[in-house]
Residue, then its C-alpha position, 0 to 999 in steps of 0.5 A: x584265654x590263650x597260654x600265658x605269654x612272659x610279658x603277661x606273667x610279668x603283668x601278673x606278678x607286678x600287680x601281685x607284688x603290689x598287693x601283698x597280705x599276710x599270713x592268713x588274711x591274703x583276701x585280696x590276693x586269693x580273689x585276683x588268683x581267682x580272677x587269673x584261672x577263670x580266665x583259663x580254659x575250664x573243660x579239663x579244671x575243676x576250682x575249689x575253695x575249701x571252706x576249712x582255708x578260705x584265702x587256699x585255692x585248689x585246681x584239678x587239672x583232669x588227665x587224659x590217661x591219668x596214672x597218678x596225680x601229681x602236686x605243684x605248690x605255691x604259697x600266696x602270702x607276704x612279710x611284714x617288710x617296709x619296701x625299698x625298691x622304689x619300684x613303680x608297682x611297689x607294695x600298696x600296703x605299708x609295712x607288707x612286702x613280697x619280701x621272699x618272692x612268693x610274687x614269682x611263686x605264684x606267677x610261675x604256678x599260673x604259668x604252669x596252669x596256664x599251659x596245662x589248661x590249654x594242652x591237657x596232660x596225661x596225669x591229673x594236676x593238683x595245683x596248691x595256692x597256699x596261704x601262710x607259709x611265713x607264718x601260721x603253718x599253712x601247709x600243716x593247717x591244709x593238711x590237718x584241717x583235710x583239704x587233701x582228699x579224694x580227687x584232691x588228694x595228690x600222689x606226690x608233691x613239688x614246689x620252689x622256692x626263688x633265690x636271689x643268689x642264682x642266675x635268673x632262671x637257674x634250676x637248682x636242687x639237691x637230694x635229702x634235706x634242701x631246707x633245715x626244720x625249726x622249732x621255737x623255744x620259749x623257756x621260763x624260769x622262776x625262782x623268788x626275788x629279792x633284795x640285793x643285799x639279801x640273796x639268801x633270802x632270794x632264789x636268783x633266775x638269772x644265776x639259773x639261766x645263765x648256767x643254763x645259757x651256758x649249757x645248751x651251748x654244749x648240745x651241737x658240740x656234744x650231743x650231735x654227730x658232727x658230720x651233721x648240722x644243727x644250730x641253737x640260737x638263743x637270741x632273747x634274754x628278758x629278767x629284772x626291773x632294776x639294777x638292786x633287785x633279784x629277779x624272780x623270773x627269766x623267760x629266754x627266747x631261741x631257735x633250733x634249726x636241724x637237717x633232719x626231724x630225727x635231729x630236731x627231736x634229739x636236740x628237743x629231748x636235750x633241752x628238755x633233760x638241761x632244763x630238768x637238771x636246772x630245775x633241780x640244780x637251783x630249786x626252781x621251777x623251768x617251763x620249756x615249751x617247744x614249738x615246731x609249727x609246721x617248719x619241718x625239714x624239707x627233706x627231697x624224696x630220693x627217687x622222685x628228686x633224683x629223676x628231677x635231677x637227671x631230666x634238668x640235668x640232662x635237658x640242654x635248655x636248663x641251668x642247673x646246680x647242686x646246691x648246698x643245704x640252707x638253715x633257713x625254714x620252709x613250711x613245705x617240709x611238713x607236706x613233703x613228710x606226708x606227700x613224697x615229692x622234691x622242692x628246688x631253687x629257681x634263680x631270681x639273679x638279685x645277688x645284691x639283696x637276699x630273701x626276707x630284704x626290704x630292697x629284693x627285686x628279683x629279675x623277672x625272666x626268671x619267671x618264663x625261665x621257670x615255667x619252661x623248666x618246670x613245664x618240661x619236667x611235668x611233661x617228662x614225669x607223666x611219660x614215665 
């Protein structure tokens, strides 16, 4: 197979938009990958699937003169979204969506190994489909079940995320944090319940819990450095069966969301020191657990991210803007506090929708506009 052409990308991106699965079961979608890079020139690639994640591809592209190898992620799987695009390559499977664009990751990652295959590089390429990044932590599960060692194992990392705000094709990026990290909160009280008429008798977690509710509030607003940001949502409020009862137990549901892991954990140990002190206050027991998962801050490395944006900057060919950090989570956070590298925005011209929507219909010349951009940047890197 030749290098990809754009109108052949475009035929693999539709055909993967149709076929989407998510976190964890992307069978069908990692053995059409498989599919696409057999058909690619094997002299300098070596393909392996790691039995430690089955539905995660890995391809070594081998350098000629290699003084380092450089990594380029793509995640693979999809959301669980009922399409409304009415497109004529729409999802095949109710209920599944590539709601976030992961169908133009990929297609941008086989653009890119395409190319590669064909005009060897100076520097060894290691190319990461990646499967659950919605959910289920797959780059930390890639990471922690050692699928990157030896030859396997990259000197940095890179990858994009498509946004729907940007012109298609557009390059965008910032250096330290493009995306916020997240941690789940569940937390649990219990008390005794009771009859209304007798509070005495009853130990009232809704009491608690509002009172707690109501102090968290105060953790961004007095606790964090207000030139920083962060962000506790407590969406989920569950007590009581009936009007004329106590509730004996409350279980309260929420989100942090931080710039920094140093942030995220100062606000973690606050949550901890409320819900001791409402343990004490009101003489119950308050379970909190806290869940990171591998949603870490994607936190650019300042060197590596400065020159990416210094080449697109500087390349006449390529649309490039700062960008603004987003609080929203990306599992490539956890890769990059392991692995120096940058991610980046590329537009996908769909101002009308936004990531995670049921009626997202990226512009497809983003694709070739990303594979072009990027290409370049690689190229630039390996002469450096």
């Amino acid at each position: 197979m030749a290098v990809l052409t754009e109108s052949g990308l475009i035929q693999i991106r539709r055909h993967l938009h149709e076929i989407p699965e998510l976190a964890l079961q992307e069978k069908e979608t990692h053995d059409y990958l498989l599919e696409v890079i057999k058909g690619f020139n094997s002299e300098f690639l070596t393909v392996k699937v790691p039995e430690e994640l089955p539905t995660a591809i890995l391809v070594l592209i081998k350098g000629s003169n290699p003084q380092r190898t450089i990594g380029y992620r793509t995640d693979i799987d999809a959301l669980p979204v009922e399409e409304k695009t009415d497109l004529p390559f729409s999802s095949k499977h109710p209920g599944v969506m590539h709601a976030c664009g992961h169908d133009i990751h990929m297609s941008v990652a086989l653009g890119l190994l395409s190319y590669f295959s064909e005009n060897q590089p100076k520097d060894n390429m290691l190319f990461f489909f990646q499967p659950a990044e919605e959910s289920e932590s797959g780059g930390k599960k890639a990471y922690e079940r050692g699928i990157f060692q030896g030859k396997f194992k990259p000197d940095e990392f890179y990858g994009l995320h498509d946004n729907p705000e940007l012109p298609a094709g557009t390059i965008g990026c910032r250096e330290g944090t493009l995306f916020a990290g997240t941690t789940e909160v569940n937390i649990d009280l219990v008390g005794k319940g009771g009859h209304a008429a007798f509070p005495q008798n009853a130990n009232d977690t809704v009491v608690a819990a509002a009172s707690l509710i109501m102090q968290i509030q105060t953790v961004i607003s007095r606790s964090i450095d207000p030139i920083q940001s962060g962000v506790i949502t407590l969406g989920k409020v569950r007590a009581g069966t009936i009007r004329n009862v106590i509730a004996g137990q409350t279980r309260i549901e929420g989100t942090i969301r931080g710039l920094t892991q140093k942030m995220i954990l100062q606000i973690d140990q606050r949550l901890r020191d409320l819900c001791e002190g409402i343990a004490r206050s009101y003489n119950m027991k308050v379970n909190l657990e806290l869940n990171q998962g591998g949603y870490w801050p994607v936190e650019n490395n300042p060197e590596l991210t400065k020159n990416f944006i210094n080449y697109m900057k500087n390349n006449p060919e390529v649309d490039f803007v700062e960008t603004k950090p987003k609080m929203t989570g990306e599992d490539f956070g956890f890769l990059l506090a392991k692995f120096p590298g940058t991610m980046f925005w590329l537009g996908a011209g769909d101002p009308n929708s936004q990531l995670h929507s049921a009626t997202l219909n990226p512009d497809e010349k983003s694709i070739m506009r990303g594979v072009n951009a990027i290409k370049g940047f690689l190229i630039d890197r390996m002469g450096n």
